[in-house]
Every structure is written in C-alpha cells, then in structure tokens.
N, C-alpha and C positions, 0 to 999 in steps of 0.2 A: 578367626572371627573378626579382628581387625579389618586386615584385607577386603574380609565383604564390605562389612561397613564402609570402610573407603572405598571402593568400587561404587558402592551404593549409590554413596553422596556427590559422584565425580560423575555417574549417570546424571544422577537427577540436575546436577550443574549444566551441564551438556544441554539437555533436553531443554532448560531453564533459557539456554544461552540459543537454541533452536527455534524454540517460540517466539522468544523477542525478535530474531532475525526475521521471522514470517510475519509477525505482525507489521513487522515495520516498512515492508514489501510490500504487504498488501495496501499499508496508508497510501505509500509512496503511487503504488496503482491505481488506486481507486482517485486518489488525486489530480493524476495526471489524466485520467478518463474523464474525471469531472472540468477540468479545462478545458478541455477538447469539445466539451459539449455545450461549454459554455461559448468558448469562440464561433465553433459551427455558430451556433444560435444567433450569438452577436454578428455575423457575416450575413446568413439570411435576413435579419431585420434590416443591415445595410443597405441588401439588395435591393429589399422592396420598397425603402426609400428610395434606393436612386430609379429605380424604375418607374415611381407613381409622379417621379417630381418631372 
C-alpha cells in the first residue's frame, strides 16, 4: 500500500513538474510572437513614414 502511495505522489510530482514546463513554453511563445508583431508593426509605420516624407 505504501508503494502506491509513493508511486501516486511521484506521478502527481511529475505531472506537477510537466505543467509548469508547458506553461512556461507557452509564456516564453506567446511572448516572442507578441514581439514579432509588435516589430512588424513598428517597421510598417516606419515605412510609411519614410515613404509619405
């Protein structure tokens, strides 16, 4: 009965230790996509300054 028990708790550690990695993945993405969009953005308003001047 021990054994389960340990076993149990070493899953749910695991999984524990599984989610935080994905969460932290997906910041780390969702970040870097957010930069990306933001640069694009900042580059086209560049453009169409230099273009209109």
């Amino acid at each position: 009965m021990q054994a389960l028990e340990k076993y149990i708790s070493e899953a749910f550690f695991l999984k524990n230790i599984q989610l935080k990695l994905i969460n932290l993945i997906e910041e780390r993405f969702f970040y870097s996509i957010k930069l990306l969009f933001h640069f694009k953005l900042k580059n086209k308003e560049c453009s169409k300054t230099f273009l209109s001047t």
